[in-house]
C-alpha positions in Angstrom: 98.3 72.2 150.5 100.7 71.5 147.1 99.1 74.2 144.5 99.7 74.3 141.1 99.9 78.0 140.0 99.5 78.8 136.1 102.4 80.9 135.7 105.9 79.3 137.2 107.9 82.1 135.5 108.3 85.5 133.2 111.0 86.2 131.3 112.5 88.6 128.9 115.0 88.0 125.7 115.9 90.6 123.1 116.6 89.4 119.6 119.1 92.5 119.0 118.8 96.2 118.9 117.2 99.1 116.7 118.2 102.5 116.7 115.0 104.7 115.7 114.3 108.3 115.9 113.8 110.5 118.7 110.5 111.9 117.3 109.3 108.1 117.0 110.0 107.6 120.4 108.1 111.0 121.6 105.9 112.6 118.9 106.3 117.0 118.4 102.6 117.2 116.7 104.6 117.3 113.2 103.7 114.5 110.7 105.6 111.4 110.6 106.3 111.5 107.0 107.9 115.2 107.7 110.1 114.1 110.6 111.0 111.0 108.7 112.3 112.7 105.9 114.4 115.2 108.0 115.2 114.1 111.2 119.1 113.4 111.1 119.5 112.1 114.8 119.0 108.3 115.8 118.5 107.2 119.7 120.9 104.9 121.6 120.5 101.3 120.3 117.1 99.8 122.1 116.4 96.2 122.6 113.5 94.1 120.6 112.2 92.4 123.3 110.1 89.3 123.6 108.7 88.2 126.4 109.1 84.3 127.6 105.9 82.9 129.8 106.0 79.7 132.0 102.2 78.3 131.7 101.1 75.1 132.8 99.6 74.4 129.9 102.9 75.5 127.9 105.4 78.0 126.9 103.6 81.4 126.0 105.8 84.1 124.1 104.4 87.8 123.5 105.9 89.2 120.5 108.6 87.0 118.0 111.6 89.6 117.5 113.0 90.8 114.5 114.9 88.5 111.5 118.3 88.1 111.6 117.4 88.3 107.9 116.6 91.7 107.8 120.8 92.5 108.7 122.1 89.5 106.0 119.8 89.4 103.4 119.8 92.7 100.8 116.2 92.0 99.6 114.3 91.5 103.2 112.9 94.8 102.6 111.2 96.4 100.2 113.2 98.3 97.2 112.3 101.6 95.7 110.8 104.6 97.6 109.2 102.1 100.3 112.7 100.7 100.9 113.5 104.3 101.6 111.6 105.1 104.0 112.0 101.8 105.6 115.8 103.0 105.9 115.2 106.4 107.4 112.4 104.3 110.5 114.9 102.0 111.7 118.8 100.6 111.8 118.7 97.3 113.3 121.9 95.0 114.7 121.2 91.5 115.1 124.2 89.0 115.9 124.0 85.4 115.4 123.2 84.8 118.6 120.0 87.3 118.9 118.0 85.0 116.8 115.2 83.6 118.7 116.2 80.1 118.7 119.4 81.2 120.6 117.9 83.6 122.9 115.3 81.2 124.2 118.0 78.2 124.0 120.4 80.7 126.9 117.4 80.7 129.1 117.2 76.7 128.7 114.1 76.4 126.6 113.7 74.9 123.3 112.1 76.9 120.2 109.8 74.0 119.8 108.6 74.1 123.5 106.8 76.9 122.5 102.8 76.4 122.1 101.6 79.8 121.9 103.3 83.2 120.4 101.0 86.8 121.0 101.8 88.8 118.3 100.8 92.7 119.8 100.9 93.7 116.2 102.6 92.7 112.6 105.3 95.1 112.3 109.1 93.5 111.6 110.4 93.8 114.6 107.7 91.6 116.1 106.7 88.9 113.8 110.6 88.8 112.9 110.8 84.6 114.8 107.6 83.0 113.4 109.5 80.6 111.4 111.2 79.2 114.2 107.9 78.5 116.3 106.9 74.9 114.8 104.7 73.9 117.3 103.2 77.3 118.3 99.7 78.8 117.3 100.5 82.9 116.7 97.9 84.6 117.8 97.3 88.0 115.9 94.8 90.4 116.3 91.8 89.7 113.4 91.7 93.5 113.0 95.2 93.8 112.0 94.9 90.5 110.2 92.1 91.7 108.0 94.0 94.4 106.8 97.3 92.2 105.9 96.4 92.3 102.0 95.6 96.1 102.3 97.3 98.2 99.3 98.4 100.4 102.4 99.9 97.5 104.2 103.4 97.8 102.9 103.4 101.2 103.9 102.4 101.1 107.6 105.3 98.6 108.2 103.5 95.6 107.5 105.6 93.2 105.1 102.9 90.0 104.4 105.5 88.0 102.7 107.6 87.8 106.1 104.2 87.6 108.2 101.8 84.9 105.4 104.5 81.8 105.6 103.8 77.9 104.8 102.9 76.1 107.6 102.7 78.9 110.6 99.2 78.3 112.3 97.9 81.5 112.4 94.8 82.4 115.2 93.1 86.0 114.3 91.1 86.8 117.6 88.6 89.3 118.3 88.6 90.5 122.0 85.6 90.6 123.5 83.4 92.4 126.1 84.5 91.3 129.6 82.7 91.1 132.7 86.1 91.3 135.0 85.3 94.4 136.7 89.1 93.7 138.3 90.6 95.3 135.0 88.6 98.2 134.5 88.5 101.3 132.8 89.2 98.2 129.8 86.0 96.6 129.4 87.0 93.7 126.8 89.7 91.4 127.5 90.3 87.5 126.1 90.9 85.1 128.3 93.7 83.2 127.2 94.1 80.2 128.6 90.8 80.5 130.7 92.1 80.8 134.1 92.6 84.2 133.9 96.4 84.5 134.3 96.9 85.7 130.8 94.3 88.3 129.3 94.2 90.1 126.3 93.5 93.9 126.2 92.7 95.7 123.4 95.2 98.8 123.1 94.5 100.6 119.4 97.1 103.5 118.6 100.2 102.3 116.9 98.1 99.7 115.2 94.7 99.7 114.6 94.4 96.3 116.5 97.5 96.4 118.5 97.2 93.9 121.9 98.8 94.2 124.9 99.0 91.1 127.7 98.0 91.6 131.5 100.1 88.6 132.9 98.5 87.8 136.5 101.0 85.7 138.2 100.7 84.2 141.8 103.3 86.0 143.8 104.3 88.8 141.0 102.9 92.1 140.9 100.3 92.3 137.9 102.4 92.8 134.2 101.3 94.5 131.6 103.1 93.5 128.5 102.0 96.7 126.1 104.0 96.1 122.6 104.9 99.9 121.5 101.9 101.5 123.2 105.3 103.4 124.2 108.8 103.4 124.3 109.7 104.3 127.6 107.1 103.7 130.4 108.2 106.9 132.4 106.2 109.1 129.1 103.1 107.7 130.1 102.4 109.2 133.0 102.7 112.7 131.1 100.5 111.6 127.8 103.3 111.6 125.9 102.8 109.0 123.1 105.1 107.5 120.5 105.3 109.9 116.9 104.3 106.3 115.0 100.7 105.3 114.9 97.3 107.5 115.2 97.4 109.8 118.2 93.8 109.9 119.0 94.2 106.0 119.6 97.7 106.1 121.3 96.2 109.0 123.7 93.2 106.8 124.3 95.2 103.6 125.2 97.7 105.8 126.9 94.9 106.5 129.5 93.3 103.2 129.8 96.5 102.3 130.7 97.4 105.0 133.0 94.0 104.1 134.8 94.5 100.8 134.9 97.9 101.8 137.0 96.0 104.0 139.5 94.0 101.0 140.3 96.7 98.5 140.8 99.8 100.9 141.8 102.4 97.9 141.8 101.2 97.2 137.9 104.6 96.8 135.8 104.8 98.1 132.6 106.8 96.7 130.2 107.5 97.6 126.5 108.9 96.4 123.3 111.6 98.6 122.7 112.0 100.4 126.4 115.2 100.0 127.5 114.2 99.9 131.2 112.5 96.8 130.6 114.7 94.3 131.5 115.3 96.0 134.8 111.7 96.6 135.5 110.8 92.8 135.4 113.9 92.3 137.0 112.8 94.0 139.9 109.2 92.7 140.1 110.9 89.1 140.4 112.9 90.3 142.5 110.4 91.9 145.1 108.5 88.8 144.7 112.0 86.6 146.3 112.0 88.6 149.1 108.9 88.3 150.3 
């Protein structure tokens, strides 16, 4: 019997690297504006991943990348006291070949291939390749998206000039109540391409509407592509959430998650900025060769 599964194949790109700081990887309980302003260490440089999907019905990506922009042009960000403390968050190096466009065109795909982008929330370093998508609908969470024009916005790392362009087909989406008992303790999920190999999950914390993507591939352990619900998949297990976003949110989603991993112990994890990434999906394709 020929089949025709939904998703051929998952892959992972990285459109440079950010060096942030260790409290934003693992918050101490002291406010970020505190540790911002006096933190003088910087991690190891991290990669901005996006994450390339093979549907049948078209190439998927979840999350965009950051701008090569942001690294050549001196008034990407915002000046003043904003610029700042956009400064202090973040040092970001981006070649000419981290773009989007060249990272998908190394793994043999074309930007315009691409019919649907997930964005898990609209920070930079995530909405960074929209303009180079000109076939793709981005779909972006409508509780974020309703809060785009906010005077706050700017603030919580939201730039709306970079995110509102001409001629990007935007999709807002609500998530709503599921009746797939198989992805429990989450009890809402979107079905995105309505055979159930890409869903939706709602996981609020670093963003009041952030998103993360359970990918359900035949012959692939379950993926859960979670945005920056973390930065390093081994501090879940411990409740140990990122200092950047609300912690009563992060903690929540932190333990959906967790559950959800108890229930499906081969579940990989795999987020935006954790360097084990690569080597995690790595590993799950490879486990699924050897069988």
């Amino acid at each position: 019997m020929t089949t025709n599964p939904a998703i051929t194949k998952v892959s992972v790109i990285s459109t440079g690297n950010v060096a942030i700081r260790p409290e934003h990887v693992r918050g101490t309980g002291s406010p970020m504006l505190w540790w911002l302003l006096t933190s003088r260490r910087w991690t190891a440089p991290r990669p901005i991943n996006v994450y390339v999907i093979e549907h049948r019905d078209g190439l998927v990506l979840f999350d965009t990348g950051q701008d090569r922009r942001s690294v050549t042009d001196p008034h990407y960000f915002p000046g003043g006291i904003v610029g700042f403390f956009y400064r202090r968050l973040a040092r970001f190096t981006i070649g000419a070949g981290d773009t989007l466009t060249a990272q998908l065109a190394a793994l043999g795909y074309q930007a315009s291939e691409v019919t649907t982008a997930v964005l898990s929330h609209l920070h930079q370093d995530h909405i960074g390749g929209i303009a180079e998508l000109p076939n793709a609908e981005i779909v972006v969470s409508a509780i974020d998206w309703a809060e785009i024009d906010s005077r706050s916005a700017l603030l919580n790392g939201v730039m709306a000039d970079h995110v509102r362009l001409p001629g990007v087909n935007y999709r807002p989406v609500d998530i709503p109540e599921s009746t797939d008992a198989a992805i429990a303790p989450f009890t809402d999920a979107l079905d995105l391409r309505g055979d159930g190999s890409l869903l939706l999950l709602p996981t609020p914390g670093h963003s009041p509407g952030s998103m993360s993507l359970l990918v359900r591939a035949e012959g692939l352990p379950p993926l859960l592509l979670v945005g920056d619900l973390t930065y390093d998949v081994s501090l879940l297990a411990g409740e140990h959430v990122p200092g950047v976003g609300e912690k009563k949110g992060l903690l929540a989603s932190t333990r959906a998650v967790t559950a959800l991993r108890e229930r499906y112990p081969d579940l990989v994890v795999l987020a935006a900025h954790d360097p084990a990434a690569a080597g995690l999906l790595a590993a799950a394709v490879a486990s699924n060769g050897a069988q």
